[in-house]
C-alpha positions as MATLAB code, in Angstrom:
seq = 'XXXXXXXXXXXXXXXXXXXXXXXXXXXXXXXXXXXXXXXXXXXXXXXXXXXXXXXXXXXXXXXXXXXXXXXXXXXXXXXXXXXXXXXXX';
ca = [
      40.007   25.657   81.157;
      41.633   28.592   79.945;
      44.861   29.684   82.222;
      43.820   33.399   83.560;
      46.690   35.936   84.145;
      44.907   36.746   87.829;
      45.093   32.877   88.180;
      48.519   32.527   87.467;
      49.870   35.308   89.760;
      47.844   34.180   92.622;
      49.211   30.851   92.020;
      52.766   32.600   92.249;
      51.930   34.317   95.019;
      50.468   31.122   97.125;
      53.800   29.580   96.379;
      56.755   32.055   96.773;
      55.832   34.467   99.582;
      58.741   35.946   98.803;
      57.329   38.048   95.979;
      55.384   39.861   98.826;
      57.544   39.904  101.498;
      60.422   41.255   99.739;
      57.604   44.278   97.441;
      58.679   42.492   93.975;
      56.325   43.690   91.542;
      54.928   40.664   89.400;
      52.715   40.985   86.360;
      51.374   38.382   83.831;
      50.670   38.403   80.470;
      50.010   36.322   77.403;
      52.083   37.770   74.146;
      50.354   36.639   71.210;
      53.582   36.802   69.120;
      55.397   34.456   71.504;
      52.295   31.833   71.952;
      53.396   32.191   75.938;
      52.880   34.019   79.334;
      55.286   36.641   80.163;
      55.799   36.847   83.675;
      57.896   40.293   85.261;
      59.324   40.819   88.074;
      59.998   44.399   89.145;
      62.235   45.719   92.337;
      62.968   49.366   92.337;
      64.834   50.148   89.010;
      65.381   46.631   88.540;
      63.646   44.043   86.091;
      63.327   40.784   84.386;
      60.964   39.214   82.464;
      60.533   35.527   81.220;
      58.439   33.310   79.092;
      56.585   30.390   80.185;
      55.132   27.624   78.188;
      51.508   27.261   77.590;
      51.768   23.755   79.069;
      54.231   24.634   81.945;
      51.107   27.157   83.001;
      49.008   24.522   82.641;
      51.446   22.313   84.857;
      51.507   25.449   87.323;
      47.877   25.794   87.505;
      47.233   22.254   87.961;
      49.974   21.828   91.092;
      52.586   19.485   89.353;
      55.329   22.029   88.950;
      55.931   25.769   88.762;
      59.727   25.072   88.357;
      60.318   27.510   85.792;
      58.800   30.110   87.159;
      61.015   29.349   90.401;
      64.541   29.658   89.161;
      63.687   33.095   87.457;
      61.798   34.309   91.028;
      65.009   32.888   92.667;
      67.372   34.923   90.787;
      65.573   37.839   90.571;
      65.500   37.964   94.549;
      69.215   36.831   95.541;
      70.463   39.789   92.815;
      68.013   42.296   93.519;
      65.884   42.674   96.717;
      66.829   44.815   99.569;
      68.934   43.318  102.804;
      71.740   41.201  101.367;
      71.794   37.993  103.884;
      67.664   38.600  104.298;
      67.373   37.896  100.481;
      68.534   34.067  100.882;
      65.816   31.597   99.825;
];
């Protein structure tokens, strides 16, 4: 089965509630140049993007890891959500 983009940021979203609950923007996208998802995470003026591995979306998907997605969502929230202390994961 094909990974979807819809799939994979519902999967985010199931996982880190903080994407909601802190109004980070998240989309997904495949870059054909790359061979890999692009995943960005948007918070007022504020944004960062990163590549994932076919097979770490796969791993995602699947419920074995979503690591790499997590230390990206992690840092993007601790330098750039609203509330100081309140951004603490």
């Amino acid at each position: 089965m094909a990974a979807q983009a819809s799939d994979i940021k519902n999967k985010l979203n199931q996982i880190y509630p903080e994407i909601q609950q802190y109004g980070v923007g998240l989309e997904v996208e495949f870059d054909e140049s790359k061979k890999a998802w692009m995943a960005t995470f948007k918070k007022d003026s504020h944004q960062l993007s990163t590549h994932l591995e076919e097979q770490d979306v796969d791993n995602c998907l699947q419920g074995k890891e979503c690591y790499h997605f997590g230390i990206q969502l992690g840092q993007f929230i601790r330098n750039y959500c609203e509330g100081g202390e309140a951004c603490r994961l």
